[in-house]
N, C-alpha and C positions, 0 to 999 in steps of 0.2 A: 817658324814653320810656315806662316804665311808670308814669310819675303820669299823662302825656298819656291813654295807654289806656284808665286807670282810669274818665278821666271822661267817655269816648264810651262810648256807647250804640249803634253797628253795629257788624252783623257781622261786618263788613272794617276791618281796622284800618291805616294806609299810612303809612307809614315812610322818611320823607326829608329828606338832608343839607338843610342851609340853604343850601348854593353850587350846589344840582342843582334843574333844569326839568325837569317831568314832559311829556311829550308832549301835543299836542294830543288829545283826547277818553281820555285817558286811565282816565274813567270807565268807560267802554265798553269797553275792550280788556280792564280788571281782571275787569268783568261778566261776559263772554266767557270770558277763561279760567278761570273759578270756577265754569262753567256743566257742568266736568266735575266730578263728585262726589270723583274722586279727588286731585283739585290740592286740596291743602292754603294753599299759598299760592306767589307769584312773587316774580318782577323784570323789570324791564326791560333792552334791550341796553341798552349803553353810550354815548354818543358825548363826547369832550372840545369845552372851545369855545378849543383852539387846535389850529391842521393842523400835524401832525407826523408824519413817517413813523412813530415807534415809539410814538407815541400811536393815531395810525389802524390798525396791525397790533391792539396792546391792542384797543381797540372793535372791531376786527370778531373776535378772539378771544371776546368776550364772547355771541357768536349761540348757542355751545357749554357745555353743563353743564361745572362742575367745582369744586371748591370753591376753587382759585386766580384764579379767574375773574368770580364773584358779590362784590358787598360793600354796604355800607347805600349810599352813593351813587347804586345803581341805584334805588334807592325798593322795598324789600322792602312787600310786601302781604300779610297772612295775615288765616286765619277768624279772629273776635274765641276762637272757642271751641278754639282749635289753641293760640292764644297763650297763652291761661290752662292751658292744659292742661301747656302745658313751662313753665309758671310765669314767660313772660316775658324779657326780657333777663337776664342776669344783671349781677352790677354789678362790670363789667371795666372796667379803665383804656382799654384799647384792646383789638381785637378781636372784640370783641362782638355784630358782626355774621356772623362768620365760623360764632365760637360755636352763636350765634341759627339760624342754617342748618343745620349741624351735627345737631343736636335734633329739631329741625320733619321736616328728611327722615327721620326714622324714624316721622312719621305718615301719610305719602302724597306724592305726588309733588307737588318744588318746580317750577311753569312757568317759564318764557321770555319772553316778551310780545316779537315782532319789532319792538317800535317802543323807540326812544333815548330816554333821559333825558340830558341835558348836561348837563355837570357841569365844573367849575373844576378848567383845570390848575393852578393856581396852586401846589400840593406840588411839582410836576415840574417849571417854571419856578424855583422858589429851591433848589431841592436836584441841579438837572439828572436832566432824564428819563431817562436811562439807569440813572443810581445810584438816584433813587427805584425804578424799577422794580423792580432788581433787590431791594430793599429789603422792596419790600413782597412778591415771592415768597419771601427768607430767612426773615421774620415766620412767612408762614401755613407753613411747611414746619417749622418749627420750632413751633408751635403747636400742631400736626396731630403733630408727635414728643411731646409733653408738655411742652414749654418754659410758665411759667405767664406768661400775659398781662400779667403784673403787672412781669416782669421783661423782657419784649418790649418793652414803652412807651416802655422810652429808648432803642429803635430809632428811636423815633417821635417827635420833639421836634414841638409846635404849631407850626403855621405858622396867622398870621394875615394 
């Protein structure tokens, strides 16, 4: 993600999974919320593309700040000059978007953008939605304790 960065030339840099769809005019909505000087950078809500009672609670949770709630999936957006300034992803196994969030809010505030990005349950399909979930809240609270990302990952096995 930091080679990608390196070789764009705008301002706004956008940041998103390969299995997530950004919103229709999604140009626009990033323009919009940039257009207050103190948003540093977003995201968007959530939506999965399979209907599930505990995936549908997840994305309408995601309307609401919080840092168990945001992750790269939503397509993080930040000023090209925010990003340089916290020097970047850092080079984590996993987490590193949580991180990346982390950082950035202590240069102005992270937005919301009301419109969905959809994105592949597929983790929640082969791991069952219930235990991913709880999963990936054990990660970031353990993270967010000082657990190091490094050793959180084989909470995480790839799923492709």
């Amino acid at each position: 993600m930091n080679r990608g960065a390196a070789c764009l030339e705008t301002g706004v840099l956008l940041f998103l999974h390969a299995d997530s769809r950004l919103p229709e005019g999604f140009q626009l909505h990033i323009r919009r919320t940039l257009e207050d000087a103190r948003v540093v950078g977003g995201c968007f809500r959530l939506r999965f593309d399979l209907p599930h009672p505990v995936l549908g609670f997840y994305s309408w949770c995601t309307r609401f700040p919080g840092r168990f709630l945001h992750f790269g999936d939503q397509g993080f957006f930040l000023r090209r000059k925010v990003f340089r300034e916290i020097g970047g992803y850092r080079d984590l196994p996993f987490l590193e978007d949580v991180d990346l969030l982390r950082r950035v809010r202590k240069y102005g505030r992270f937005a919301l953008v009301p419109h969905p990005v959809v994105t592949s349950a597929r983790r929640f399909r082969r791991r069952g939605i219930v235990r991913q979930q709880m999963v990936n809240i054990l990660a970031v609270a353990l993270f967010e304790l000082g657990v190091s990302a490094r050793r959180l990952a084989r909470l995480y096995p790839a799923v492709r």
